[in-house]
PyMOL Python script that loads the backbone (N, CA, C, O; Angstrom):
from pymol import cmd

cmd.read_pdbstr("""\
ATOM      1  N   UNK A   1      40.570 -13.317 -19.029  1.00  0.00           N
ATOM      2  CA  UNK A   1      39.881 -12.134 -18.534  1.00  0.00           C
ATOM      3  C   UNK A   1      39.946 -11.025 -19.574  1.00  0.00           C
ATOM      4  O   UNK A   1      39.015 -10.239 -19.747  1.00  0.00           O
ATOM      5  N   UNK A   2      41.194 -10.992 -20.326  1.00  0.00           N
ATOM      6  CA  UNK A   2      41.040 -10.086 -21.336  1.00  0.00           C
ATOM      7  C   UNK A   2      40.098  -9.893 -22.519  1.00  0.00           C
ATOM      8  O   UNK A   2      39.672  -8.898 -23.106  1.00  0.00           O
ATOM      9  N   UNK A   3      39.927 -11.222 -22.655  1.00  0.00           N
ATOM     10  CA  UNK A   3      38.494 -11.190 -23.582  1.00  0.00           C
ATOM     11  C   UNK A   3      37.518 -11.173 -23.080  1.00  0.00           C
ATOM     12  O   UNK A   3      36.637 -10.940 -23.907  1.00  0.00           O
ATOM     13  N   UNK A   4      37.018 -11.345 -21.767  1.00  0.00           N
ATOM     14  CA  UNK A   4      35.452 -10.772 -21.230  1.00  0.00           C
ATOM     15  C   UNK A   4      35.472  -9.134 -21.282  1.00  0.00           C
ATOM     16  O   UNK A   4      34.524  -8.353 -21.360  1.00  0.00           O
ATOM     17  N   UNK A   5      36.621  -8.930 -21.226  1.00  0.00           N
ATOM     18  CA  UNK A   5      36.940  -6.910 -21.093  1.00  0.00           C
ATOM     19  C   UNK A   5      36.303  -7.006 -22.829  1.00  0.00           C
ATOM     20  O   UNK A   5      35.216  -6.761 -23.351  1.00  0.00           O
ATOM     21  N   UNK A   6      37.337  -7.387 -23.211  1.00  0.00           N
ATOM     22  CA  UNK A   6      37.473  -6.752 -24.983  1.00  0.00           C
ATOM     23  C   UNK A   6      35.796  -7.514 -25.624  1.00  0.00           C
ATOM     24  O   UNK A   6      35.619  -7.661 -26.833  1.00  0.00           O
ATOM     25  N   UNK A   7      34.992  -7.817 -24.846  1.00  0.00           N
ATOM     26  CA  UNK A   7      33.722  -8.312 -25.390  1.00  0.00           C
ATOM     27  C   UNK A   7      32.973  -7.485 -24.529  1.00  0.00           C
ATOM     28  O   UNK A   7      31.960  -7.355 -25.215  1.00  0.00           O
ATOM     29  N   UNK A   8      32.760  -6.814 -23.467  1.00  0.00           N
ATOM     30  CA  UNK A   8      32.018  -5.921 -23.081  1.00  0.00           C
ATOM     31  C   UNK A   8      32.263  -4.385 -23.618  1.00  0.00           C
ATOM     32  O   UNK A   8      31.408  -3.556 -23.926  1.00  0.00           O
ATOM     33  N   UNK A   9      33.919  -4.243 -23.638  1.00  0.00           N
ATOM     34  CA  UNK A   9      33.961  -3.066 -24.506  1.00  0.00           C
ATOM     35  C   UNK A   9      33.976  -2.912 -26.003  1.00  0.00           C
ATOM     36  O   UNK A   9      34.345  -2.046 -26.797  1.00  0.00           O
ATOM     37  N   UNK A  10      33.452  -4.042 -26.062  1.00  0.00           N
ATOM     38  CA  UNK A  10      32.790  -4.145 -27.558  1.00  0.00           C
ATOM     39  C   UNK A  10      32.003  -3.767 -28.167  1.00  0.00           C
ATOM     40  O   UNK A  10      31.936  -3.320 -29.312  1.00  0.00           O
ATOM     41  N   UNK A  11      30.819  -4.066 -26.794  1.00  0.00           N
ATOM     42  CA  UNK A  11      29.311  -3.921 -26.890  1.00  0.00           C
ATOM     43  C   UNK A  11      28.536  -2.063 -27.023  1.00  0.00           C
ATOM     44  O   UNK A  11      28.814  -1.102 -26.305  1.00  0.00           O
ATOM     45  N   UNK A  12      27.866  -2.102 -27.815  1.00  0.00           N
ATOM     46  CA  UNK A  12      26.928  -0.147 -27.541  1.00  0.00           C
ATOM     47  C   UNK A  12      27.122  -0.237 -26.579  1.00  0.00           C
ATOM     48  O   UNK A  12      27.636  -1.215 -26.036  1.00  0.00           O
ATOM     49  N   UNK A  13      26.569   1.322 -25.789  1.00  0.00           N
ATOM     50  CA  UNK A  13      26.474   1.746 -24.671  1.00  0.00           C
ATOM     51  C   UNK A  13      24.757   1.532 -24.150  1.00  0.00           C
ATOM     52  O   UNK A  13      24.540   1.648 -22.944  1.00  0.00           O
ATOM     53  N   UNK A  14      24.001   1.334 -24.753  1.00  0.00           N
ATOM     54  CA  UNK A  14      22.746   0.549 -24.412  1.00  0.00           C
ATOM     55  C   UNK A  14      22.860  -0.845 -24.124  1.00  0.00           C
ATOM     56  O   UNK A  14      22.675  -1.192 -22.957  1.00  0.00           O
ATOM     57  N   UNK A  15      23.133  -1.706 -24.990  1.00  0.00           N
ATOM     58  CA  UNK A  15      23.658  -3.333 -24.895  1.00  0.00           C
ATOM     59  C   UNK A  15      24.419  -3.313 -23.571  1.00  0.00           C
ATOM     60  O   UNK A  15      24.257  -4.176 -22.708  1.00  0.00           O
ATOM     61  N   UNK A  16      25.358  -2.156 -23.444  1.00  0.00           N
ATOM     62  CA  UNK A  16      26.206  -2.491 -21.793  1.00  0.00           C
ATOM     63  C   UNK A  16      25.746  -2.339 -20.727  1.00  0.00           C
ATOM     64  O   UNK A  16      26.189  -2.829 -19.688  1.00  0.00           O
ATOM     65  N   UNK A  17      24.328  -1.297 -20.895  1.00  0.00           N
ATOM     66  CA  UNK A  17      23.750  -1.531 -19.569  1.00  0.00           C
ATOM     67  C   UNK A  17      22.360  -2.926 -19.336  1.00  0.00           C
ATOM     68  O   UNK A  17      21.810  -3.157 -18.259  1.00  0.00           O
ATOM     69  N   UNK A  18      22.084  -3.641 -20.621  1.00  0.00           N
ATOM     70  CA  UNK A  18      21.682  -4.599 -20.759  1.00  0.00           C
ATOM     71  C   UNK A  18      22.224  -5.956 -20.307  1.00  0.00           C
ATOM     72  O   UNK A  18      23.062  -6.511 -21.018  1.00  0.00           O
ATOM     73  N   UNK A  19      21.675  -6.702 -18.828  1.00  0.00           N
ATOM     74  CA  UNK A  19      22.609  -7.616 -18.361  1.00  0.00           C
ATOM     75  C   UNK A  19      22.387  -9.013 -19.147  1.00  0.00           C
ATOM     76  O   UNK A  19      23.143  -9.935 -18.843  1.00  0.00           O
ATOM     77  N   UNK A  20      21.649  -9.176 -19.887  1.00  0.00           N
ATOM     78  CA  UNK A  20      21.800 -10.318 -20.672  1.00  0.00           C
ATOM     79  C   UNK A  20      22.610 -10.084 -22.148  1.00  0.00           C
ATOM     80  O   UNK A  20      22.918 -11.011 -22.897  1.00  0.00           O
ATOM     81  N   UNK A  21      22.817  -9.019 -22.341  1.00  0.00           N
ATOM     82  CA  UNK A  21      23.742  -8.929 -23.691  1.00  0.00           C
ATOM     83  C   UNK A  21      25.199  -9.217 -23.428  1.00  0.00           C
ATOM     84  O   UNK A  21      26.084  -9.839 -24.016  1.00  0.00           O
ATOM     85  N   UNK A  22      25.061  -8.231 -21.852  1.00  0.00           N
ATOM     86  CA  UNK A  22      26.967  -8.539 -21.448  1.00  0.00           C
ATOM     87  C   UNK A  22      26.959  -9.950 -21.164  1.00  0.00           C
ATOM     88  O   UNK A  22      27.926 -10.665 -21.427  1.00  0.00           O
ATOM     89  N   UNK A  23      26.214 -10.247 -20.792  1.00  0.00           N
ATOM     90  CA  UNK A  23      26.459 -12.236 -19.961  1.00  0.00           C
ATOM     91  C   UNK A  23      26.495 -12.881 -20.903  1.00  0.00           C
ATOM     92  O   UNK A  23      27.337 -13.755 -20.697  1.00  0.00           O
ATOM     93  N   UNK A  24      25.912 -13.029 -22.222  1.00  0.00           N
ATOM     94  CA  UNK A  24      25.982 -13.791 -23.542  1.00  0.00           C
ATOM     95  C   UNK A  24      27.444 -13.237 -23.764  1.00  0.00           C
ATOM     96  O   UNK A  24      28.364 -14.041 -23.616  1.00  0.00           O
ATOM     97  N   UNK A  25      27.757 -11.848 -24.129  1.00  0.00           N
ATOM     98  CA  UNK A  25      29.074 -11.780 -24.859  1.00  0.00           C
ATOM     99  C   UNK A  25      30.182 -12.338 -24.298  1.00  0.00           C
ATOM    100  O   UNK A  25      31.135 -12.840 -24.893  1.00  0.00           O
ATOM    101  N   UNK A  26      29.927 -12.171 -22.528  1.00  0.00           N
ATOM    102  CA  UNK A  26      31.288 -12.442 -22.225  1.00  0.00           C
ATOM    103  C   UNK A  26      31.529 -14.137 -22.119  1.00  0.00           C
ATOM    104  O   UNK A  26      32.583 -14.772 -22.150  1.00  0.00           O
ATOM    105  N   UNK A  27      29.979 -14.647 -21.967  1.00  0.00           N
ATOM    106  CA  UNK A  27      29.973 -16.111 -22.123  1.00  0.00           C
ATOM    107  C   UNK A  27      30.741 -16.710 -23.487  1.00  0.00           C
ATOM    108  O   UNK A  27      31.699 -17.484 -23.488  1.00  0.00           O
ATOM    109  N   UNK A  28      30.221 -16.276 -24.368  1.00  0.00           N
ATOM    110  CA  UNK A  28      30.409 -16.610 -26.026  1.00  0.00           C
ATOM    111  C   UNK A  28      32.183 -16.191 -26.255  1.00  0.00           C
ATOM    112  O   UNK A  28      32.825 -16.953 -26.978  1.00  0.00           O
ATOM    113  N   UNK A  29      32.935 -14.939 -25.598  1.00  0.00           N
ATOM    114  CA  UNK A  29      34.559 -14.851 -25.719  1.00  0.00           C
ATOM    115  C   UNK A  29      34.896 -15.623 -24.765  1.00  0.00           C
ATOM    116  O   UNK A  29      36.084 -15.907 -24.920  1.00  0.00           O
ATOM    117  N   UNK A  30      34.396 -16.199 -23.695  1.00  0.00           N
ATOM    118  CA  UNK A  30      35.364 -17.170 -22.647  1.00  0.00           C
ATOM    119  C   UNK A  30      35.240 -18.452 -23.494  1.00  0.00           C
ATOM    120  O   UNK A  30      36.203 -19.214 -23.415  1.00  0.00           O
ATOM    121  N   UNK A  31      33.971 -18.910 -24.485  1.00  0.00           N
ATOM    122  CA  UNK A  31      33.790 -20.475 -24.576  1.00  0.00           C
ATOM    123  C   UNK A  31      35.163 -20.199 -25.887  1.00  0.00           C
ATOM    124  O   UNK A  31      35.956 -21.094 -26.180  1.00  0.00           O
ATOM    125  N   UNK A  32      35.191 -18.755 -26.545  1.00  0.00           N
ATOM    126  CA  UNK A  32      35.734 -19.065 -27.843  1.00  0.00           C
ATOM    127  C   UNK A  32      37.421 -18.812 -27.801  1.00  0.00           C
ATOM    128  O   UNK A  32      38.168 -19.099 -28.736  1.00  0.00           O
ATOM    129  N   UNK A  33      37.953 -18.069 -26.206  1.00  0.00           N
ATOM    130  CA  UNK A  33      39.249 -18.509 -25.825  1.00  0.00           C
ATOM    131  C   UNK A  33      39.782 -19.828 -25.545  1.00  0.00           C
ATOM    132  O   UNK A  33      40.743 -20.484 -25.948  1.00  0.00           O
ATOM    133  N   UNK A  34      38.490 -20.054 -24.418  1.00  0.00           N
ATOM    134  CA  UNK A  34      38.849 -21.789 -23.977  1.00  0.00           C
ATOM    135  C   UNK A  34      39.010 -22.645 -25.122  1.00  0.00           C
ATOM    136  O   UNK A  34      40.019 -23.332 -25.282  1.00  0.00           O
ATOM    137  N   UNK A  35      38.161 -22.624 -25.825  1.00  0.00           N
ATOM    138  CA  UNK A  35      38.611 -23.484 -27.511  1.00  0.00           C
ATOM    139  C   UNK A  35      39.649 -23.470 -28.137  1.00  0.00           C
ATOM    140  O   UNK A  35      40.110 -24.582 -28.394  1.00  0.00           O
ATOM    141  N   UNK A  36      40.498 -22.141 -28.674  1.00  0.00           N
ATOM    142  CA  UNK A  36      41.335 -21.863 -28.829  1.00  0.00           C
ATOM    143  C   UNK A  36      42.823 -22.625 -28.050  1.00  0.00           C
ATOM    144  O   UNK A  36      43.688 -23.402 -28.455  1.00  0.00           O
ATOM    145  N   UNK A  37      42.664 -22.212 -27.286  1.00  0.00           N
ATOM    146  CA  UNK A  37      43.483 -22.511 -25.483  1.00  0.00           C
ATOM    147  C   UNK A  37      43.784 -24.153 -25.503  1.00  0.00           C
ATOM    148  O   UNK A  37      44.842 -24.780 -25.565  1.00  0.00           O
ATOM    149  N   UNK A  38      42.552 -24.525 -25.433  1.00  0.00           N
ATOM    150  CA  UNK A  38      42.810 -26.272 -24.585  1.00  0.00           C
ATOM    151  C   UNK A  38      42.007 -27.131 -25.623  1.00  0.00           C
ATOM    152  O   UNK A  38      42.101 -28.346 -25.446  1.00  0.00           O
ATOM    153  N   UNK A  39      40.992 -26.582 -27.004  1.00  0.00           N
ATOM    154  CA  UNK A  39      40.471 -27.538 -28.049  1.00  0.00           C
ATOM    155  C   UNK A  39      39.368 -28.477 -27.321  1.00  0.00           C
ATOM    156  O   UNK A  39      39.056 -29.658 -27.473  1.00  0.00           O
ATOM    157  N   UNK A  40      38.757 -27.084 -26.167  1.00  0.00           N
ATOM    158  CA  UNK A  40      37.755 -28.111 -25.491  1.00  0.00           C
ATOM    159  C   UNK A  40      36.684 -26.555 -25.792  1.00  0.00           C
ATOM    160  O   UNK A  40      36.875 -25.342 -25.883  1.00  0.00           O
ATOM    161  N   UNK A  41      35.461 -27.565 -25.865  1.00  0.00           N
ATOM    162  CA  UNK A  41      34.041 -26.547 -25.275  1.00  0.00           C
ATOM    163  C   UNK A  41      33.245 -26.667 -24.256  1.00  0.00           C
ATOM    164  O   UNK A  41      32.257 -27.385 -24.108  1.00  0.00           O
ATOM    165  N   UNK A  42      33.894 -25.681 -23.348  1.00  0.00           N
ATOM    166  CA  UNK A  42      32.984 -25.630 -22.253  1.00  0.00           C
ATOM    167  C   UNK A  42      31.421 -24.925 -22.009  1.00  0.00           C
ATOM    168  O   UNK A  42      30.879 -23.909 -22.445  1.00  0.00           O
ATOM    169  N   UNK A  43      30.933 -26.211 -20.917  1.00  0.00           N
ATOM    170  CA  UNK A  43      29.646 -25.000 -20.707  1.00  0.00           C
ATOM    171  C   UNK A  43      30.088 -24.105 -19.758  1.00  0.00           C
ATOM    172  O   UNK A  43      30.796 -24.497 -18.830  1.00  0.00           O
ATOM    173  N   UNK A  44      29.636 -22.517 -19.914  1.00  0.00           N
ATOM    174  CA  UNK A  44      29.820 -21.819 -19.074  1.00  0.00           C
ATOM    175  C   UNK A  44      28.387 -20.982 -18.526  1.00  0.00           C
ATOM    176  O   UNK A  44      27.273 -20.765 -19.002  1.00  0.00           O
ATOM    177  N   UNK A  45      29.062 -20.674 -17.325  1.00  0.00           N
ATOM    178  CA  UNK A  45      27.552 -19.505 -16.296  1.00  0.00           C
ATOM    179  C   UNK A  45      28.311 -18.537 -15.856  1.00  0.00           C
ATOM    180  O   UNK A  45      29.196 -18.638 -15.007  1.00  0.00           O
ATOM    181  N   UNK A  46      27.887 -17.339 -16.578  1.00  0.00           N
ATOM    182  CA  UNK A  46      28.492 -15.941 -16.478  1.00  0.00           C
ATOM    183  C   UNK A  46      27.312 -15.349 -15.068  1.00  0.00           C
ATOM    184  O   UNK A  46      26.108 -15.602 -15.087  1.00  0.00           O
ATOM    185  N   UNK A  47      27.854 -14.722 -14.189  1.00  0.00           N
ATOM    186  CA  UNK A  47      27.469 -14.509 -12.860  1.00  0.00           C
ATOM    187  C   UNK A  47      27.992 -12.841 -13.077  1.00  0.00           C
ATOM    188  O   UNK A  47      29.116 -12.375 -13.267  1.00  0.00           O
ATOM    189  N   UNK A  48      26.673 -12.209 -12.957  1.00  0.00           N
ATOM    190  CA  UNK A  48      27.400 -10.696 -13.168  1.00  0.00           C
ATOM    191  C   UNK A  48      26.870  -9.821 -11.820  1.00  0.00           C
ATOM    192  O   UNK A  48      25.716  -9.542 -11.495  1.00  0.00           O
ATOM    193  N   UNK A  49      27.638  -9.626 -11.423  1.00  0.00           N
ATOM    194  CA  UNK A  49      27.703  -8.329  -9.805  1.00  0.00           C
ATOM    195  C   UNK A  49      27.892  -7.204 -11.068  1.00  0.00           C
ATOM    196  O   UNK A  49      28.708  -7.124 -11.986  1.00  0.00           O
ATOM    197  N   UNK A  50      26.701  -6.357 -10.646  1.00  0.00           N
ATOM    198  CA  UNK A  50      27.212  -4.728 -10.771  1.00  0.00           C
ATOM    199  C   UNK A  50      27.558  -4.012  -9.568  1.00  0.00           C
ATOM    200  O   UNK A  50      26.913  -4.150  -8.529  1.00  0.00           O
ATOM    201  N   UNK A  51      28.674  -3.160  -9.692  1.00  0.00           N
ATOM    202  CA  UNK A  51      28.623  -2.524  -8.697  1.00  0.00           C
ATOM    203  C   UNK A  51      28.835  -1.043  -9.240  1.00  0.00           C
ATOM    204  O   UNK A  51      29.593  -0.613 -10.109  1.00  0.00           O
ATOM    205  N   UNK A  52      27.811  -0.356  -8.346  1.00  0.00           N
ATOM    206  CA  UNK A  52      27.857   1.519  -8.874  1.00  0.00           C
ATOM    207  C   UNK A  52      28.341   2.251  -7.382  1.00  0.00           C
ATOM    208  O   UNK A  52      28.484   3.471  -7.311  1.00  0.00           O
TER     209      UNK A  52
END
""", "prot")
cmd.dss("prot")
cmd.show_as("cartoon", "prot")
cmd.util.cbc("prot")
cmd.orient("prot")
C-alpha cells in the first residue's frame, strides 16, 4: 500500500485528478513491488472509488 501512496503522491496535481494516470501509476508500483517481493508478475486491475 505504501507504494500506491508514494506513486500517486508522485504524480502533478493535474495527472492526480486524472483517473487513468493514477490507475496506471498505482498499477505499474504494485506490479513493480510484487516483483521485487515474490519474483512473480502479476496482472493487476486497479479499481479507483473517489470519495469527496
Amino acid at each position: 500500500i505504501d507504494d500506491a501512496i508514494d506513486a500517486v503522491e508522485g504524480l502533478t496535481a493535474p495527472k492526480r485528478r486524472d483517473d487513468d494516470s493514477v490507475r496506471e501509476a498505482v498499477r505499474v508500483a504494485l506490479r513493480r513491488s510484487i516483483k521485487v517481493e515474490f519474483n512473480r508478475r502479476p496482472v493487476v486491475e486497479i479499481q479507483l472509488v473517489r470519495v469527496s
